[in-house]
C-alpha positions as CSV (number, residue, x, y, z in Angstrom):
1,X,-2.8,-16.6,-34.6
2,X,-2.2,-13.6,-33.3
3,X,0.1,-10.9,-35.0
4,X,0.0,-7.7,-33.9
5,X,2.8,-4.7,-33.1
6,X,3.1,-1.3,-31.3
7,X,6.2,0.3,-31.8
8,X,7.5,3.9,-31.2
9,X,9.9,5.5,-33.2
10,X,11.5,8.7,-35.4
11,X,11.0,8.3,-39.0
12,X,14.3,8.1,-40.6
13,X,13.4,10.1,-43.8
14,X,10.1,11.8,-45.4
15,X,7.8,9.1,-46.6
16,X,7.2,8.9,-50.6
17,X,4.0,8.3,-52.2
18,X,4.0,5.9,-55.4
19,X,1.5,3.7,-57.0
20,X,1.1,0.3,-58.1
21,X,0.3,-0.4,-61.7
22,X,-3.3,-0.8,-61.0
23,X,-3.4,3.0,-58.8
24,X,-3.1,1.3,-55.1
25,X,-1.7,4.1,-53.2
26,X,1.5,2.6,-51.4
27,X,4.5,3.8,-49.3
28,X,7.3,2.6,-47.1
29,X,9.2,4.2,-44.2
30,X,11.9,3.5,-41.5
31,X,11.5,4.2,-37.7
32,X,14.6,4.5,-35.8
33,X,13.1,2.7,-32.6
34,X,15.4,3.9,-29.2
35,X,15.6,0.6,-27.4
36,X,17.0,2.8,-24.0
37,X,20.0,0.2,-23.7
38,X,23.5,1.3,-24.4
39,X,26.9,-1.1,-25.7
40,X,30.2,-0.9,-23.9
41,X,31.1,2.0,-25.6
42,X,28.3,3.9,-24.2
43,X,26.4,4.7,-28.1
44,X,22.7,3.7,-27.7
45,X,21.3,0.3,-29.3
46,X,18.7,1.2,-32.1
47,X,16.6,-0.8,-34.0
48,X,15.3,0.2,-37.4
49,X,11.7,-0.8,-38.5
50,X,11.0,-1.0,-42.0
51,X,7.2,0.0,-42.4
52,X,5.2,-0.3,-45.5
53,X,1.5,1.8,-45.5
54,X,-1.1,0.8,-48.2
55,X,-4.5,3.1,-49.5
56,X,-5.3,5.5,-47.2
57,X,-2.9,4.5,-44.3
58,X,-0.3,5.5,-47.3
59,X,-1.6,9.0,-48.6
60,X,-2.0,9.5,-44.6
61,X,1.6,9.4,-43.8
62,X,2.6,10.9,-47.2
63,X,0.8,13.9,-46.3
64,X,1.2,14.3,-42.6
65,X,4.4,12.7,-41.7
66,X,7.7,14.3,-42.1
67,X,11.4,12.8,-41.4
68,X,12.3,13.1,-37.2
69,X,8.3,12.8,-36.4
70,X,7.9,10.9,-33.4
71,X,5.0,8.8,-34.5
72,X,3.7,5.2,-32.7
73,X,2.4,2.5,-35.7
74,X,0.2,-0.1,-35.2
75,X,0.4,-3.5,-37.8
76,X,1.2,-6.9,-38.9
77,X,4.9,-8.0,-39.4
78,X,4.9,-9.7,-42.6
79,X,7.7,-11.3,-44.6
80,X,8.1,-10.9,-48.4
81,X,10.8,-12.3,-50.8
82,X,12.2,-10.7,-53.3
83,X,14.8,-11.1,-56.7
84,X,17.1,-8.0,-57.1
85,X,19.0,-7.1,-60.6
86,X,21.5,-10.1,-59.9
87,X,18.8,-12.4,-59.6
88,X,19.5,-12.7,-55.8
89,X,16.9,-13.6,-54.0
90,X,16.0,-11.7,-50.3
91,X,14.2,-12.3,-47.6
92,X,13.1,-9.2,-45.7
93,X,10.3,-8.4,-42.9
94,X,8.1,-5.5,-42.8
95,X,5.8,-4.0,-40.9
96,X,2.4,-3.7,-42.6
97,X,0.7,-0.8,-41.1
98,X,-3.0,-0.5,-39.9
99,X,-2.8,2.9,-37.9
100,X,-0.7,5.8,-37.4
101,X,-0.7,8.1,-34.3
102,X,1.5,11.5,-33.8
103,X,3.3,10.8,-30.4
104,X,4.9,14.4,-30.5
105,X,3.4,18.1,-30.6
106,X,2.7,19.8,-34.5
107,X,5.6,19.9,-36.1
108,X,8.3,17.6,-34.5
109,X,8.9,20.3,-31.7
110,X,10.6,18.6,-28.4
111,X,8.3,19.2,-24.8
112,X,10.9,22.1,-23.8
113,X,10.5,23.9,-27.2
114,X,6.5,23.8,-27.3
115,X,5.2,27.3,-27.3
116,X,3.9,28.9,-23.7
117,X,0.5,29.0,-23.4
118,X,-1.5,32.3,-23.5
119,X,-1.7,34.2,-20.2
120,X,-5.4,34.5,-20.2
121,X,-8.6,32.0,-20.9
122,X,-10.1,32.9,-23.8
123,X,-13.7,31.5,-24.5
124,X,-15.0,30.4,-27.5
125,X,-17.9,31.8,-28.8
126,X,-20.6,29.5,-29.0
127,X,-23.4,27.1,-27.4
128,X,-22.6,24.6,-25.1
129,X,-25.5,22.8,-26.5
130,X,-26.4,19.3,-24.6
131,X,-23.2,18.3,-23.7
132,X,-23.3,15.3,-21.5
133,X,-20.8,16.6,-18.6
């Protein structure tokens, strides 16, 4: 069967790094997901993606990702129960994630606040080597 998701979307807060009790590096995340449609009222319809990152995926996005990143995820959806404190059980659907990719510049910046570009060409010092173009 096929199972497979794109989605694009703003994380929602900084992604924390914990462990399970045998050292597998985990985290989880939200993406605020702009669906571009609008309710009457004229407020935007958003969907939020819970995400959960394991091993390197996980210490990838702890390190690199930051809340309001504009980032596009590739994974599985995958359901999960769970028993809370009350002994209630839950059914919830994540995201299992199997790549990350920035989809904005260093840093979060918008397209209109990216720095200009230096008014020369600069070269960089080096051999060209065999490149094949």
């Amino acid at each position: 069967m096929l199972n497979n998701c794109t989605i694009m979307g703003r994380l929602t807060a900084d992604p924390e790094l914990r462990y399970t009790t045998n050292g597998t590096p985990v985290t989880s995340f939200t993406l605020a997901n702009d669906t571009g449609r609008k309710r009457e009222d004229g407020s935007r319809i958003t969907n939020f993606i819970d995400c959960v990152a394991w091993r390197k995926t996980a210490e990838f996005a702890a390190k690199y990702l930051t809340k309001g990143r504009l980032i596009v995820v590739e994974g599985q959806m995958t359901p999960r129960t769970y028993e809370d404190k009350n002994n209630i059980k839950h059914k919830v659907t994540e995201l299992a994630i199997l790549s990350i990719h920035f989809a904005d510049s260093k840093g979060g910046q918008q397209a209109g606040d990216a720095p200009e570009p230096p008014d020369q060409f600069q070269e960089i010092a080096g051999e060209d080597g065999d490149l094949p173009f």
